[in-house]
KESE-323991 format. One record per residue (C-alpha): residue number from 1; y negated, x negated, z negated. Coordinates in nm, 2 decimals, decimal comma. Example, Ala and Ser with C-alpha at 12.3 -4.5 7.8 and 13.67 -1.06 7.14 Angstrom:
% residues 2
+-----+--------+--------+--------+
:   i :      Y :      X :      Z :
+-----+--------+--------+--------+
:   1 :   0,45 :  -1,23 :  -0,78 :
:   2 :   0,11 :  -1,37 :  -0,71 :
+-----+--------+--------+--------+
This chain:
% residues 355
+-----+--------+--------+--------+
:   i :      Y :      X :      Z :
+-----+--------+--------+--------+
:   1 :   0,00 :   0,00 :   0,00 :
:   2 :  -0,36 :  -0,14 :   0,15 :
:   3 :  -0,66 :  -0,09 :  -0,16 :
:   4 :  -0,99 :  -0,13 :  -0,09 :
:   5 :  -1,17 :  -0,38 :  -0,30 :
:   6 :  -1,36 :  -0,09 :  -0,44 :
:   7 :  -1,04 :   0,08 :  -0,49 :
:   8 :  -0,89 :  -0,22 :  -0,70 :
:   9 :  -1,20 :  -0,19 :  -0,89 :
:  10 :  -1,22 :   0,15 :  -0,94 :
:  11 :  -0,87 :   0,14 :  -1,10 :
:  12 :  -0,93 :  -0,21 :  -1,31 :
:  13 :  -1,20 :  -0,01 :  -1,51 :
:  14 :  -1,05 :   0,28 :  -1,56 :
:  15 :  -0,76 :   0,06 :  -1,76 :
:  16 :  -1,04 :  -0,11 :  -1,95 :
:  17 :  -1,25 :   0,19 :  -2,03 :
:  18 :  -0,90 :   0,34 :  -2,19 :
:  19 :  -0,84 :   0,03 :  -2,35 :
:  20 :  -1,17 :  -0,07 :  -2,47 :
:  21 :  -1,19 :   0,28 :  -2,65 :
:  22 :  -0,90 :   0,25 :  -2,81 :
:  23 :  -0,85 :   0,15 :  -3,21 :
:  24 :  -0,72 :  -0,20 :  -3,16 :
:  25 :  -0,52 :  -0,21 :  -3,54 :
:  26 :  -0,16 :  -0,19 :  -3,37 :
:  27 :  -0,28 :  -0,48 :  -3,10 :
:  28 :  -0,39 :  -0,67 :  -3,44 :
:  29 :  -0,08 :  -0,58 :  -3,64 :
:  30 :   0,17 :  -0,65 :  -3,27 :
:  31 :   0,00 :  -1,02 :  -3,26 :
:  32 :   0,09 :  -1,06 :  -3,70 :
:  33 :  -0,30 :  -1,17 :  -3,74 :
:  34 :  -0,46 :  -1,11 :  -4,11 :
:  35 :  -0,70 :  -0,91 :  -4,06 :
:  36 :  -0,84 :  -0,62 :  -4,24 :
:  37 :  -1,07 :  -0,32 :  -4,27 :
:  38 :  -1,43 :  -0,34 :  -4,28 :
:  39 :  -1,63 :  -0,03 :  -4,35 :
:  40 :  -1,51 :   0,26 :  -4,11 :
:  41 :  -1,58 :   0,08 :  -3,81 :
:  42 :  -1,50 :  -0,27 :  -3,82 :
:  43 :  -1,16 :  -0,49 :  -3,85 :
:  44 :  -1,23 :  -0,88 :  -3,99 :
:  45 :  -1,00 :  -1,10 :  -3,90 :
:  46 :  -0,82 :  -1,47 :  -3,89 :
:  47 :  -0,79 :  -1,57 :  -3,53 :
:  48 :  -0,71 :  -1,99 :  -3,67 :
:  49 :  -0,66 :  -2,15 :  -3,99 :
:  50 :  -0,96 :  -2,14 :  -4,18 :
:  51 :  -1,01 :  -2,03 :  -4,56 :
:  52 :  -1,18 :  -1,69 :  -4,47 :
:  53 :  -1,18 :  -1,47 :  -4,17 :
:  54 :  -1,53 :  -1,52 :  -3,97 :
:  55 :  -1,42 :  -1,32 :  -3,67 :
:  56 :  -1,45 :  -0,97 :  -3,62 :
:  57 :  -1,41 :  -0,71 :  -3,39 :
:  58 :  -1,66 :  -0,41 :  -3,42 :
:  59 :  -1,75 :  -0,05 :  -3,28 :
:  60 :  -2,06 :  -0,08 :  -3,06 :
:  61 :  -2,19 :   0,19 :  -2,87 :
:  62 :  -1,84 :   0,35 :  -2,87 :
:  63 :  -1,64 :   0,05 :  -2,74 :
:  64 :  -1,43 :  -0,20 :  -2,98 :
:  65 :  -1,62 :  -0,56 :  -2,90 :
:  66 :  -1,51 :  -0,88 :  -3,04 :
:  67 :  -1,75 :  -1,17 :  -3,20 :
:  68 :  -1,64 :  -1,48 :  -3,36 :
:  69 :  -1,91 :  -1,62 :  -3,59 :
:  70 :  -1,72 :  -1,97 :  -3,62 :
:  71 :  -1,70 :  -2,00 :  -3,23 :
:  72 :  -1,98 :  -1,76 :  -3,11 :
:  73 :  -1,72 :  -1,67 :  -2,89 :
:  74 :  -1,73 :  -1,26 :  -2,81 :
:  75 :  -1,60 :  -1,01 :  -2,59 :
:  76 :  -1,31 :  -0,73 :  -2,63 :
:  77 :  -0,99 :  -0,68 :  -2,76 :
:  78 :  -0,80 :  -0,91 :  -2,48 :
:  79 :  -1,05 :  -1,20 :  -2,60 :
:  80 :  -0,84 :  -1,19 :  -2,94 :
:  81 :  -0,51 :  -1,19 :  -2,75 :
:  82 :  -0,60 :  -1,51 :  -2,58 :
:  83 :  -0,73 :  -1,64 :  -2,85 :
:  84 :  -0,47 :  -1,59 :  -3,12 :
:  85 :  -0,16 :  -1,68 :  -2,82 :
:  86 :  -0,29 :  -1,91 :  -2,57 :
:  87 :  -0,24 :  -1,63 :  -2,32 :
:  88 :  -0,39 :  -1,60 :  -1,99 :
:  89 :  -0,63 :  -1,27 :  -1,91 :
:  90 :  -0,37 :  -1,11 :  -1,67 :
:  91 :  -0,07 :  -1,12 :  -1,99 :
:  92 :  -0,36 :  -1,08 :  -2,26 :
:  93 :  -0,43 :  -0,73 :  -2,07 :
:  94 :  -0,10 :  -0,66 :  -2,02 :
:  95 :   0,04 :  -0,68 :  -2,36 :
:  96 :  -0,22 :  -0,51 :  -2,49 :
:  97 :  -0,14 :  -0,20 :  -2,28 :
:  98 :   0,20 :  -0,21 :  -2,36 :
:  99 :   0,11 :  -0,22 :  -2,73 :
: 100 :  -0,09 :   0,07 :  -2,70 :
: 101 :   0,13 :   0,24 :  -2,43 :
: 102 :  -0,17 :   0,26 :  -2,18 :
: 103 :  -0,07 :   0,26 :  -1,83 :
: 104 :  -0,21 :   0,01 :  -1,59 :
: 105 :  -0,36 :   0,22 :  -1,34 :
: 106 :  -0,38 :  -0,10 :  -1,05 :
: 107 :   0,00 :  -0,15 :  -1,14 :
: 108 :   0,06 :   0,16 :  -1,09 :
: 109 :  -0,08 :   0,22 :  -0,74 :
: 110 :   0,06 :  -0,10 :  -0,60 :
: 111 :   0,38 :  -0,06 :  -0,71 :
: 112 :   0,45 :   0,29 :  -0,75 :
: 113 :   0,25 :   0,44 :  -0,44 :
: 114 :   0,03 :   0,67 :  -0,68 :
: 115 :  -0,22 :   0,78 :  -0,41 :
: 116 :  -0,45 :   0,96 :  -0,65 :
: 117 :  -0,67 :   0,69 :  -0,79 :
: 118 :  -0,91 :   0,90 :  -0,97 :
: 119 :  -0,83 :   1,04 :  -1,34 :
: 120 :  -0,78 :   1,41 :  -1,40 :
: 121 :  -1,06 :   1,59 :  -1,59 :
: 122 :  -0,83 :   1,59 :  -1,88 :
: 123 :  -0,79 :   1,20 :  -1,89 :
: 124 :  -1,17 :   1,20 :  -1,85 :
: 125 :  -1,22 :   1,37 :  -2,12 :
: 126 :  -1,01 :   1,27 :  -2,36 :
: 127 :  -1,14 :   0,92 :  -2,29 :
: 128 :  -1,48 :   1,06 :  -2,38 :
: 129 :  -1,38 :   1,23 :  -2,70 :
: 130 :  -1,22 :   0,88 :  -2,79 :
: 131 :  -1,60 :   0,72 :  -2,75 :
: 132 :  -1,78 :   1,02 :  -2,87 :
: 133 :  -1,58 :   0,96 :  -3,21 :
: 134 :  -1,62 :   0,63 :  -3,20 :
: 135 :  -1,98 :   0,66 :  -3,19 :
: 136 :  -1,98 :   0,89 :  -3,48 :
: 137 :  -1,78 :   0,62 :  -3,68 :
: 138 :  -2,01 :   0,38 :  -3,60 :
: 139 :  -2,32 :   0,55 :  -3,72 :
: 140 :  -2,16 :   0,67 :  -4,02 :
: 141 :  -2,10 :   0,30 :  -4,22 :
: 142 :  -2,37 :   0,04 :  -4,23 :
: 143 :  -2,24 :  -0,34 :  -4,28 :
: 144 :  -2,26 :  -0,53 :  -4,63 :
: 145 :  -2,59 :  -0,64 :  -4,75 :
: 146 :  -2,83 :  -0,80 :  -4,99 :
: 147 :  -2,98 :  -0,55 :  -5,24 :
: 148 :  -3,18 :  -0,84 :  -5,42 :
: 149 :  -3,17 :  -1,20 :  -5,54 :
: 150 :  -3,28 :  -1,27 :  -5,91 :
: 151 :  -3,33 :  -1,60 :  -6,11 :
: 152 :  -3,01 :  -1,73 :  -6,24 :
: 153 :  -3,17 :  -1,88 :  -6,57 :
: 154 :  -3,26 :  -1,57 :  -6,73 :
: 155 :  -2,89 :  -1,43 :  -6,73 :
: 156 :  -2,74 :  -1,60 :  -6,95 :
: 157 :  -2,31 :  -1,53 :  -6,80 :
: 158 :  -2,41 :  -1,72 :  -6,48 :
: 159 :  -2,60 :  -2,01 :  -6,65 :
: 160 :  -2,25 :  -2,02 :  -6,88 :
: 161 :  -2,01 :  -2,02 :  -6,57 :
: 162 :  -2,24 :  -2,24 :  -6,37 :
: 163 :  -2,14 :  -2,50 :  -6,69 :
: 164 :  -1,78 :  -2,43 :  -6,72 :
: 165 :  -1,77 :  -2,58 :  -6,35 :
: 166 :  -1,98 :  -2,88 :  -6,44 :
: 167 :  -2,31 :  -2,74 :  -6,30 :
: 168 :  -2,57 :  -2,72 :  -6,55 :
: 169 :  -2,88 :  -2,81 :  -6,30 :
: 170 :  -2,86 :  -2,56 :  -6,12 :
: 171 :  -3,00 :  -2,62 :  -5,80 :
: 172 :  -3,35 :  -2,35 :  -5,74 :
: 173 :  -3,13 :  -2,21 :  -5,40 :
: 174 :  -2,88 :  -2,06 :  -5,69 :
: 175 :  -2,96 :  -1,73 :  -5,74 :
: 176 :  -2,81 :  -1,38 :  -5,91 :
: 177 :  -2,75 :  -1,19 :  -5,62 :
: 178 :  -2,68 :  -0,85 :  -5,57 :
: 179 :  -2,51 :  -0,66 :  -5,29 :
: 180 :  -2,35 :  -0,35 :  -5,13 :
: 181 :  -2,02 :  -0,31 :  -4,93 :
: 182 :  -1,81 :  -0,01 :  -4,84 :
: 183 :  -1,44 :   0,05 :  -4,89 :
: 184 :  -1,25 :   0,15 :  -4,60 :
: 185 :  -1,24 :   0,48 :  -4,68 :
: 186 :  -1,65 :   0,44 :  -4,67 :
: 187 :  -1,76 :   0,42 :  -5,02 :
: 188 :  -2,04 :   0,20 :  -5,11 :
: 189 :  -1,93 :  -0,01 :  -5,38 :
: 190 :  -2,16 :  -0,30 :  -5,54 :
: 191 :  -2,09 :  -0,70 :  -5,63 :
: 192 :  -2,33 :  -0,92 :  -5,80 :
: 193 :  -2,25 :  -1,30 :  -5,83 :
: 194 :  -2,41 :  -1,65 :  -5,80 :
: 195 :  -2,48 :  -1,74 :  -5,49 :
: 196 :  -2,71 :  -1,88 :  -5,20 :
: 197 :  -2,86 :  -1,70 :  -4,92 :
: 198 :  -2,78 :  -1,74 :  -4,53 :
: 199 :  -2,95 :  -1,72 :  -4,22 :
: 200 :  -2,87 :  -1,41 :  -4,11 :
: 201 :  -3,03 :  -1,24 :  -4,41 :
: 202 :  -2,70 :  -1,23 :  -4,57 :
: 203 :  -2,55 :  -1,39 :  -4,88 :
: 204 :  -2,25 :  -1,60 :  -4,98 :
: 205 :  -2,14 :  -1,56 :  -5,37 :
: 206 :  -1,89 :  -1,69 :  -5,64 :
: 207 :  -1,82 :  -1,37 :  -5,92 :
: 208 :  -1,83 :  -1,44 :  -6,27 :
: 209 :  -1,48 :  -1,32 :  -6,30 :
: 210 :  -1,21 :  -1,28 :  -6,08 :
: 211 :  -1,23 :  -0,94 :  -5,94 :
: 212 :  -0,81 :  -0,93 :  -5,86 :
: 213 :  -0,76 :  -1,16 :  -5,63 :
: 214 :  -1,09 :  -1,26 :  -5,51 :
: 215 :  -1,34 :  -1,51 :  -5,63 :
: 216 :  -1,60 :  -1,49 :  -5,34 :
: 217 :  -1,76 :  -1,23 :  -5,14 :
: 218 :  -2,03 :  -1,24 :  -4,86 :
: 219 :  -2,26 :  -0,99 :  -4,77 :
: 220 :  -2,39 :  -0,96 :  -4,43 :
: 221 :  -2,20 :  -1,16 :  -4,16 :
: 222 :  -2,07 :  -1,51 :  -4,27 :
: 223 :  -2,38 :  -1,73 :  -4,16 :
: 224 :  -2,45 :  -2,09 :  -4,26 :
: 225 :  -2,73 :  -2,19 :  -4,52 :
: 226 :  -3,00 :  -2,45 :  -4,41 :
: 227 :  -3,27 :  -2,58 :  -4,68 :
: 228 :  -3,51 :  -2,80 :  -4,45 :
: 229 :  -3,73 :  -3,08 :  -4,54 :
: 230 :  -3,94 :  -3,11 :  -4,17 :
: 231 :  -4,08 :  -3,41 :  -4,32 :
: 232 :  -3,69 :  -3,61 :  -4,37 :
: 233 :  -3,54 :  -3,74 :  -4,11 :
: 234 :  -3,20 :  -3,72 :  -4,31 :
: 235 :  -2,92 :  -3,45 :  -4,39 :
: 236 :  -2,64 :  -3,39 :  -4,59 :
: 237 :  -2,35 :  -3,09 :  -4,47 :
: 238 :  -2,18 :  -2,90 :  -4,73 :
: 239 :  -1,88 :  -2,71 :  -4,66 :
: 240 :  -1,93 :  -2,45 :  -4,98 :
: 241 :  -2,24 :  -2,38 :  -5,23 :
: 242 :  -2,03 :  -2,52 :  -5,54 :
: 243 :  -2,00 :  -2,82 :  -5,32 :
: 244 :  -2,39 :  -2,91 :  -5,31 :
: 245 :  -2,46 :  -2,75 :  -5,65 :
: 246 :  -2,19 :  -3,00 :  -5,78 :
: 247 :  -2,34 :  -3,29 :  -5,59 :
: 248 :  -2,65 :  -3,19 :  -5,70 :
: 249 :  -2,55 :  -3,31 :  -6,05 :
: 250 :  -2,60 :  -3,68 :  -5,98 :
: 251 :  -2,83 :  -3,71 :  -5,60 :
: 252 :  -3,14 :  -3,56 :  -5,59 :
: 253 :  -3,15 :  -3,36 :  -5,29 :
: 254 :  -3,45 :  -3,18 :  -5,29 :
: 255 :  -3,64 :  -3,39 :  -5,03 :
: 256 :  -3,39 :  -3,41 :  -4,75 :
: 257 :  -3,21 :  -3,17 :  -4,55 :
: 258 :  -2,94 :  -2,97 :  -4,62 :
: 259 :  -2,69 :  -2,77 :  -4,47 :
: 260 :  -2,36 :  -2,52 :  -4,61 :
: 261 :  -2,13 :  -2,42 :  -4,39 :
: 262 :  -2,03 :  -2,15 :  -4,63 :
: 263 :  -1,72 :  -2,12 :  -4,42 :
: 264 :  -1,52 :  -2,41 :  -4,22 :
: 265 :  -1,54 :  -2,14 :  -3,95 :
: 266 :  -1,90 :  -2,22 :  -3,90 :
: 267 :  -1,83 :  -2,60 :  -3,77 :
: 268 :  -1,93 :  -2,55 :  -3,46 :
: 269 :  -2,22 :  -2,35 :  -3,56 :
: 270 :  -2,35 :  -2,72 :  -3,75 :
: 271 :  -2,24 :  -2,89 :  -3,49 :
: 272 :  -2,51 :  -2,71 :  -3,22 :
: 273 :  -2,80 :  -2,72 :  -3,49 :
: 274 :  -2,70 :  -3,10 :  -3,54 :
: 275 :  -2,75 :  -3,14 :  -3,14 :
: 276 :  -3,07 :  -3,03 :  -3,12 :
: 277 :  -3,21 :  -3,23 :  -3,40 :
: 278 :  -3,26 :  -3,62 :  -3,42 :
: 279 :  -3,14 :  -3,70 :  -3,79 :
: 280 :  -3,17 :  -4,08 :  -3,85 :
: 281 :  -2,89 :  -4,03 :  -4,11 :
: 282 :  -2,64 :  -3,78 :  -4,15 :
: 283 :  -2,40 :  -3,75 :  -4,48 :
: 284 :  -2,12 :  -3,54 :  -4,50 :
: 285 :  -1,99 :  -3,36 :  -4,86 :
: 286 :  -1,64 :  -3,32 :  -4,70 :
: 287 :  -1,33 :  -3,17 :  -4,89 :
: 288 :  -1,04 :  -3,33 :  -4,90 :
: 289 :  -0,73 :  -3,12 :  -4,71 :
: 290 :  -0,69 :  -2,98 :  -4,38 :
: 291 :  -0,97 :  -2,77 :  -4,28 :
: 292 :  -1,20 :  -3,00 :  -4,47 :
: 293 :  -1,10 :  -3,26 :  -4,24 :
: 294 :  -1,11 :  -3,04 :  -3,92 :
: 295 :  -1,46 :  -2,92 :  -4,02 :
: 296 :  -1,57 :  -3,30 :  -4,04 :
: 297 :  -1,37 :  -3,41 :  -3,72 :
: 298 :  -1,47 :  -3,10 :  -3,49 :
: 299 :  -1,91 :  -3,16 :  -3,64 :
: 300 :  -1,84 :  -3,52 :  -3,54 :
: 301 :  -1,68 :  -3,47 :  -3,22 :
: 302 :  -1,91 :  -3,15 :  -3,10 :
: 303 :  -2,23 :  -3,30 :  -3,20 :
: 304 :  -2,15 :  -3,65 :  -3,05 :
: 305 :  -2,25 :  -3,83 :  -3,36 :
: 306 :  -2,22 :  -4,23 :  -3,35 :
: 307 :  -2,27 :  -4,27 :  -3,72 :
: 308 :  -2,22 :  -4,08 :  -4,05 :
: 309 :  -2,12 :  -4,10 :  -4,42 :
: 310 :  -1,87 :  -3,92 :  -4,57 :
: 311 :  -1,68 :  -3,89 :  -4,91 :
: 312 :  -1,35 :  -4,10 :  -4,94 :
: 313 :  -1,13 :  -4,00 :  -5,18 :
: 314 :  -0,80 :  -4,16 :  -5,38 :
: 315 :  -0,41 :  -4,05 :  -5,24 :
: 316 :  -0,40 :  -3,91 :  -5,53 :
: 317 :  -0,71 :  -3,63 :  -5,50 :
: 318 :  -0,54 :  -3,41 :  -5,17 :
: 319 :  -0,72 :  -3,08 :  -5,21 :
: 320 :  -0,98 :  -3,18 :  -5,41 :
: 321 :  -1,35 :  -3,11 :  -5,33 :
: 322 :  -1,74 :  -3,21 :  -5,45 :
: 323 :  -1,67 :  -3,01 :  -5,77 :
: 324 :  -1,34 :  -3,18 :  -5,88 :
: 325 :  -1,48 :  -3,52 :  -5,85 :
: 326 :  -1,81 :  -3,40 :  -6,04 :
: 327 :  -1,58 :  -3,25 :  -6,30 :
: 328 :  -1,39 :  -3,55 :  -6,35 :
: 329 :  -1,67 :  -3,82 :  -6,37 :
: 330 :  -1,63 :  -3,96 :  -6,09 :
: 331 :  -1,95 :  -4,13 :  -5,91 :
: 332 :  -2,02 :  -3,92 :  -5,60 :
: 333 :  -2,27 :  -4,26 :  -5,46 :
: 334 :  -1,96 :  -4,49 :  -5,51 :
: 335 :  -1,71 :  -4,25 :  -5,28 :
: 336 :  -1,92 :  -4,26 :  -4,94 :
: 337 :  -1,92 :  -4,45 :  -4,67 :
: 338 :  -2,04 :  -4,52 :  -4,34 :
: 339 :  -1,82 :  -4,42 :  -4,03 :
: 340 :  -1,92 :  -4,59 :  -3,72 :
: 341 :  -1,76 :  -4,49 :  -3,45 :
: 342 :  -1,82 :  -4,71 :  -3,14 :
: 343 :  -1,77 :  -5,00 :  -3,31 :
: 344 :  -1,48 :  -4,84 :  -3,52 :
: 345 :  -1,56 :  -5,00 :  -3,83 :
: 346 :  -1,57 :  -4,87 :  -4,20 :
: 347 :  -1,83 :  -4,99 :  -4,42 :
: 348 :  -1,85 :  -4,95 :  -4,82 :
: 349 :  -2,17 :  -4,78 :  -4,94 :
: 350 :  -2,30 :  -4,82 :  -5,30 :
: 351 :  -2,60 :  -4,69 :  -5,24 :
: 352 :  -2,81 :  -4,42 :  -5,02 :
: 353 :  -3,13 :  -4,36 :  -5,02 :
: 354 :  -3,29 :  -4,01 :  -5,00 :
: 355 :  -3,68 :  -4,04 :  -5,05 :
+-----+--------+--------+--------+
């Protein structure tokens, strides 16, 4: 059977249209990703190893769209199928229709001699009805967000669980922060912790106490924290806030730049703000196990950078962090040194400089 190329397209988006309507949990569930609920219209989710899901995929304007905050990759449901499998498009589409039980309208005509290549007024509608509630779903749950952000040192819980992790200068970033997030059935429910804010008006916070299983919580999407100094011409990258509240114990900080991931996700997000600026020395606050080192490894390589510090630590410290070593006594100053790359060679650091 001969299609016109405005056939082939014709049929193409009427696949897509069904497919981009359509709740995308079973896809999620088929491919064994974590992911979960997010409001009433929104699925978070783990598409790599990383610590905590920065990836999400979202009703907007009716259709299911896909944005990965680590990557600032985006698209639709097939984009998570590629990018969780390796997959090409072609498979990626197909094994999302077969989850779903969609039919593949092009297939179908090429192989099966449909002639009609137009849906019935039922299938159009019902494709509508899917977008219409949609719509509805989306307008009916806002995202997390900040409610307000308080000094920490006239609440005396947070100055006291600030010191049972070794911070007691607490850095003027820290703050009580309150904030708002709905249950998956839609319920607004609020968190309060300590905390930094991030650049996309969003927070990033540590509770008191455990609250089951969690210890953290953002609000707002999961964005990185930058506190500039135009006038330095040096910076220091944090993956977490404990991390540069910790090394804020024994380096005064205050008059260089700094930057918190908040989330190894957001290495590439460093690495393209690290492009675009000329830092005469850059220091990394790295964490000691796998995505720590991937974080460092993937700034390094994406940014192009010839020469950085970073912490070294003991065989005996796998998994430990900023925080441990604070904790322990140990002498951040002593644990850096200078990586240089085109010459390959390691040299030992005593001493940095940040006025």
């Amino acid at each position: 059977m001969q299609l016109s190329y405005d056939q082939i397209k014709a049929l193409q988006k009427q696949t897509s249209d069904e497919l981009h309507v359509s709740d995308p949990a079973p896809i999620l569930q088929a491919l064994n990703i974590d992911f979960q609920p997010v409001g009433n219209d929104s699925y978070k989710l783990k598409v790599r190893p990383e610590n905590h899901a920065s990836a999400y995929i979202t009703i907007r304007q009716g259709v299911w769209k896909f944005k990965d905050f680590g990557t600032n990759k985006n698209g639709t449901i097939e984009n998570v199928v590629m990018e969780a499998t390796g997959r090409d498009y072609k498979s990626a589409l197909q094994f999302c229709l077969d989850t779903l039980h969609i039919s593949n309208r092009l297939d179908e005509a090429i192989h099966h001699n449909k002639m009609d290549h137009s849906l019935s007024q039922e299938e159009q509608e019902r494709i509508h009805a899917i977008k219409e509630q949609n719509s509805q779903r989306e307008k009916s749950v806002p995202v997390s967000r900040v409610l307000d952000a308080k000094e920490i040192s006239r609440y005396a819980p947070a100055v006291e669980y600030l010191a049972s992790r070794g911070i007691y200068k607490i850095p003027p970033q820290f703050k009580l922060i309150n904030g708002e997030y709905y249950t998956k059935e839609g319920i607004a429910k609020r968190a309060f912790g300590v905390g930094i804010l991030t650049e996309g008006n969003g927070a990033d916070i540590h509770f008191l106490r455990r609250v089951g299983d969690l210890k953290s919580m953002s609000f707002g999407n999961k964005d990185i924290s930058l506190f500039l100094n135009e006038n330095s011409k040096k910076v220091a990258v944090f993956e977490s806030k404990m991390d540069y509240a910790a090394a804020y114990q024994q380096i005064d900080l205050s008059q260089i730049n700094v930057i918190i991931a908040n989330t190894t996700s957001n290495a590439h997000k460093i690495a393209e703000f690290l492009k675009e600026k000329e830092y005469e020395q850059i220091t990394f606050f790295n964490q000691n196990d796998e995505a720590g080192i991937e974080f460092l490894n993937t700034i390094v390589q994406e940014a192009n950078i010839q020469q950085y510090s970073s912490l070294q630590y003991h065989e005996d410290e796998q998994g430990k962090d900023v925080n441990d070593l604070v904790i322990s006594n140990q002498k951040i100053i002593s644990r850096l040194t200078i990586n240089q790359l085109e010459a390959n060679q390691e040299q030992s650091l005593q001493q940095l400089e940040y006025d």
